[in-house]
C-alpha positions as CSV (number, residue, x, y, z in Angstrom):
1,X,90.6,93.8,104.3
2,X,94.2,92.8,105.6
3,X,96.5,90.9,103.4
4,X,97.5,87.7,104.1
5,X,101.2,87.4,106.0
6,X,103.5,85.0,104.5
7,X,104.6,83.9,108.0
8,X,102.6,84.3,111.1
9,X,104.9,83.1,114.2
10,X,102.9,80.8,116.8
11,X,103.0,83.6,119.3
12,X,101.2,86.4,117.1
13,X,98.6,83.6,116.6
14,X,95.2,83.1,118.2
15,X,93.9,80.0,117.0
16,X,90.3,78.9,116.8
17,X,90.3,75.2,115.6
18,X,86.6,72.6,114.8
19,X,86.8,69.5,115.7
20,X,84.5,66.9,113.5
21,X,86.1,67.1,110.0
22,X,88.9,69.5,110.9
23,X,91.0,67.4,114.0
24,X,89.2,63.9,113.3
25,X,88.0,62.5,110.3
26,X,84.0,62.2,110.1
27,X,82.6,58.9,111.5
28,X,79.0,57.0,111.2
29,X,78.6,58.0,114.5
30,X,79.9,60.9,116.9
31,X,81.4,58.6,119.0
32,X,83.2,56.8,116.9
33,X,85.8,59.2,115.4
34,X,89.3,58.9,116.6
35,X,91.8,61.9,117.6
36,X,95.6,60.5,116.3
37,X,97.8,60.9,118.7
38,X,99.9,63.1,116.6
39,X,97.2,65.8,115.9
40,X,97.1,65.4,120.1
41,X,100.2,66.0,120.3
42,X,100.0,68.6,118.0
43,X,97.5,70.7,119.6
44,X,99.2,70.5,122.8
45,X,102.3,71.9,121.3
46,X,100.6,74.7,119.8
47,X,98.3,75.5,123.1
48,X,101.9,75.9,124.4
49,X,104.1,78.0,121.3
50,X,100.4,80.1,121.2
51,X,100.6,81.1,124.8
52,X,97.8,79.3,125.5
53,X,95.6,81.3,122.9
54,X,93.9,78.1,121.2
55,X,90.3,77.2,121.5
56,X,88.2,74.6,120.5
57,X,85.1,76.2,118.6
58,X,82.9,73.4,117.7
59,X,78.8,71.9,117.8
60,X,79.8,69.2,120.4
61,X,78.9,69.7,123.6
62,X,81.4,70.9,126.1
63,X,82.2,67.7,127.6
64,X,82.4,65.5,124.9
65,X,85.3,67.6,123.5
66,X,86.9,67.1,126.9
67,X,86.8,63.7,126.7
68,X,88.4,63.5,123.2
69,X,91.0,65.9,124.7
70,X,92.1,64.3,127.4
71,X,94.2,64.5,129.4
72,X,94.5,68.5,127.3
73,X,92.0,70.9,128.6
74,X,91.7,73.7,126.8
75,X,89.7,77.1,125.9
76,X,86.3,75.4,124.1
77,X,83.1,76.7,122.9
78,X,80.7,73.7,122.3
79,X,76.9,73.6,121.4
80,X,77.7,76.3,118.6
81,X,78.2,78.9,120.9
82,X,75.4,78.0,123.6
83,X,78.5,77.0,125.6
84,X,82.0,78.6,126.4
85,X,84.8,77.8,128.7
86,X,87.8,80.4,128.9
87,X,91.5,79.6,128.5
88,X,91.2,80.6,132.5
89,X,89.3,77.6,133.0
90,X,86.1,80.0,133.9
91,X,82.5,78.9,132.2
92,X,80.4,81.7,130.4
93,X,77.4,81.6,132.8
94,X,75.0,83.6,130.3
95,X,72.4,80.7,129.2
96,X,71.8,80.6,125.9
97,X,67.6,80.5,124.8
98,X,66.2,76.6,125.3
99,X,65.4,74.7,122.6
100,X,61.2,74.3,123.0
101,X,59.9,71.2,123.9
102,X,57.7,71.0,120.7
103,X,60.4,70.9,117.9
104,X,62.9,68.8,120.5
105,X,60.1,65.9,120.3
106,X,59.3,66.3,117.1
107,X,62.3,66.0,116.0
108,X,62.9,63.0,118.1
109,X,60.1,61.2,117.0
110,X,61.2,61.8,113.0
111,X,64.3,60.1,114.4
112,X,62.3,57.0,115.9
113,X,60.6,56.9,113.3
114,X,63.5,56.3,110.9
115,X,66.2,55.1,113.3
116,X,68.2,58.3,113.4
117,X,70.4,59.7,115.8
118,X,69.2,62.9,117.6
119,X,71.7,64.7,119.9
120,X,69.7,67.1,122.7
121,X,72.4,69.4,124.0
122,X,72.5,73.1,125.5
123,X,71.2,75.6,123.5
124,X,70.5,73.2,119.9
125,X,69.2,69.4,119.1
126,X,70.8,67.6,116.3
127,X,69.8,65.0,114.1
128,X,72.4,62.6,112.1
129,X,70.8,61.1,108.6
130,X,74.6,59.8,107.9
131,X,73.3,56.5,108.3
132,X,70.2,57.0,105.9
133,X,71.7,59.4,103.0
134,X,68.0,58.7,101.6
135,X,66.4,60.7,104.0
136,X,68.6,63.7,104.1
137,X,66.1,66.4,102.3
138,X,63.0,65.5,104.3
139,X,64.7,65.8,107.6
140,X,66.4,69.3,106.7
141,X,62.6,70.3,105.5
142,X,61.6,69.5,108.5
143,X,64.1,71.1,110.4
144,X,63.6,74.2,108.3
145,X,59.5,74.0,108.7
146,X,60.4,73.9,112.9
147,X,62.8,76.8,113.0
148,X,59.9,79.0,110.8
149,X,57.1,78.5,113.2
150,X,59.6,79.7,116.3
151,X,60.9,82.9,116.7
152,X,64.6,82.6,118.3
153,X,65.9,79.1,116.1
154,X,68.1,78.8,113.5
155,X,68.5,75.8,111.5
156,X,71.9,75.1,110.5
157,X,72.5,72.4,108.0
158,X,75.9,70.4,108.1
159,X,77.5,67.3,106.7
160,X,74.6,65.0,107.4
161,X,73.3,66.5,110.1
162,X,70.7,69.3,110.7
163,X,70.8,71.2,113.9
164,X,68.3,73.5,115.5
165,X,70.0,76.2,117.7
166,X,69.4,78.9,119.6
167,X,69.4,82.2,117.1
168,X,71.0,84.1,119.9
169,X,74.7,82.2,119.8
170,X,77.3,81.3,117.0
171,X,80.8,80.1,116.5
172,X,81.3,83.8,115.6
173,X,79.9,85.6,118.8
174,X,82.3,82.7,121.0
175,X,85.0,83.8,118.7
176,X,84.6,87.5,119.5
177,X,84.0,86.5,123.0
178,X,87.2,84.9,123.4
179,X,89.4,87.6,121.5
180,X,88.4,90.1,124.5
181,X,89.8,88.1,126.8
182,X,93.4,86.4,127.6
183,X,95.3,85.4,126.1
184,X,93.8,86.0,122.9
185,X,93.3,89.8,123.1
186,X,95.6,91.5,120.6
187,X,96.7,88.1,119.0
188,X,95.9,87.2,115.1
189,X,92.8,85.5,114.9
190,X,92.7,82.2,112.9
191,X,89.9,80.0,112.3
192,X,89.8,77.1,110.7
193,X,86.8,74.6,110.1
194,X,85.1,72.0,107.5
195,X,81.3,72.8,107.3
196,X,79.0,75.7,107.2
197,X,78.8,75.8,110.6
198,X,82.1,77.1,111.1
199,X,81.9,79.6,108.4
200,X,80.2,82.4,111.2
201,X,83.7,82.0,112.9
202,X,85.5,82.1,109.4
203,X,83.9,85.7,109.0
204,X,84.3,87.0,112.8
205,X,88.4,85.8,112.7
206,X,88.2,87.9,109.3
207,X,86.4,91.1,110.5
208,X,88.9,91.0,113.2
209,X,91.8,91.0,111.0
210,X,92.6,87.7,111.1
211,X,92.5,84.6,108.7
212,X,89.8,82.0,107.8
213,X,91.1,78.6,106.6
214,X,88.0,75.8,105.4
215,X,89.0,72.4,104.8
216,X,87.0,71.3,101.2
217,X,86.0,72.9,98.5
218,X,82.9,74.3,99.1
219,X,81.8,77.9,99.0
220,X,83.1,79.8,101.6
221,X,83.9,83.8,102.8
222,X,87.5,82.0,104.0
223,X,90.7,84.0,102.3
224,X,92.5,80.3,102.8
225,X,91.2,77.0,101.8
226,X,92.9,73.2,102.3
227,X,91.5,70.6,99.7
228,X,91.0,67.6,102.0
229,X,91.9,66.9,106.0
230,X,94.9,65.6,104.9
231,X,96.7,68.5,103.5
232,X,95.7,70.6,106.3
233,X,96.9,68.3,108.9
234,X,100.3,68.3,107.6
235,X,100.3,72.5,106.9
236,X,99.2,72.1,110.9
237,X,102.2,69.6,112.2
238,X,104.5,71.8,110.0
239,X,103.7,74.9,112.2
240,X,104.3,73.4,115.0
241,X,107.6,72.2,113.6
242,X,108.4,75.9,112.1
243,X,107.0,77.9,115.5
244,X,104.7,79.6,112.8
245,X,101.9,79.0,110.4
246,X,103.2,79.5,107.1
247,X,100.4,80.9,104.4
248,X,102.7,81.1,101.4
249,X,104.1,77.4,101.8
250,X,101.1,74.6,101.8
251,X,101.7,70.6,101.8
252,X,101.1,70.0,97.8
């Protein structure tokens, strides 16, 4: 395993960032959370000091994280992988395996049911218990009881939300996808996410010699960790104010 750097200047760097819980604070709903115009800012300044090697790796679908972007349009992976948009503006035509009709409506009518958000999107449907806390382990049993009786799922279990996917894509395989391309070929991967969803990108950035940051203090395989969103906003508007990401010196 590599060590750490102390200093990593911006233009070594590739930098594979979530969004929910990592660039905006967590919200009832999706479309509520708010993107400060400073981490905006932020972003854009490192998209530039990075040579444009910065992605957005994260379960939102494509356009939504367009939207919170805007007007910044950037390198993203959405859907957990079942989507992928290159820093060359191209799409990743390879369709990730469809989500069966069965365990979509079944999970949609467990979220009528209890008046529960479900997300459909390419490649995975979501369903958000943040707003009934109460029914959190009988919606990820169920979840878990779908994904056994279909070859091809995986379940993956976030902060109040469980998601059915596609088995065949990740945050990691994106991740590898976008370090064989420009401009992130021979740059130092970094990736750097909340949940246990991001934690397949954590280990690809890693394999590849890179770094993996989580923001929390759960378990994770990351070599770097940030306590709360806070602390790791301010490490991120330092680098862009140092034109490196500094691993030895971290906002107390």
């Amino acid at each position: 395993m590599h060590d750490i750097p102390d200093v990593l200047p911006l233009s070594k760097a590739a930098l594979f960032l979530d969004f929910d819980g990592t660039l905006v604070r967590m919200a009832d709903r999706p479309d509520e959370v708010i993107l400060e115009p400073r981490i905006r800012q932020a972003i854009a300044a490192l998209h530039s000091s990075t040579g444009g090697a910065l992605a957005i790796v994260s379960g939102r679908q494509l356009t939504e994280i367009d939207h919170f972007l805007s007007p910044l349009r950037l390198a993203v992976s959405g859907s957990h992988g079942a989507e992928r948009r290159g820093a060359n503006g191209e799409r990743d035509t390879r369709s990730a395996a469809a989500i069966p009709d069965l365990v979509s409506d079944t999970l949609q009518g467990h979220a009528w049911t209890h008046d529960l958000l479900l997300e459909r999107k390419s490649g995975a449907t979501a369903i958000h218990f943040r707003s009934a806390p109460d029914l959190e382990a009988e919606t990820r049993a169920l979840a878990d009881r779908l994904v056994a009786d279909h070859d091809g799922l995986r379940v993956i279990h976030g902060h109040m939300v469980a998601e059915i996917a596609a088995a065949d894509r990740d945050k990691g395989s994106a991740l590898r996808a976008f370090m064989e391309e420009a401009p992130f070929m021979g740059q130092t991967p970094i990736a750097i996410g909340d949940d246990t969803t991001d934690e397949d990108a954590i280990r690809a950035a890693q394999d590849l010699g890179g770094i993996g940051v989580r923001i929390g203090e759960a378990e994770t395989a990351a070599r770097m960790r940030f306590v709360d969103i806070d602390r790791f906003h301010d490490w991120l508007l330092d680098a862009v104010d140092w034109n490196a990401f500094n691993f030895k010196r971290r906002p107390a």
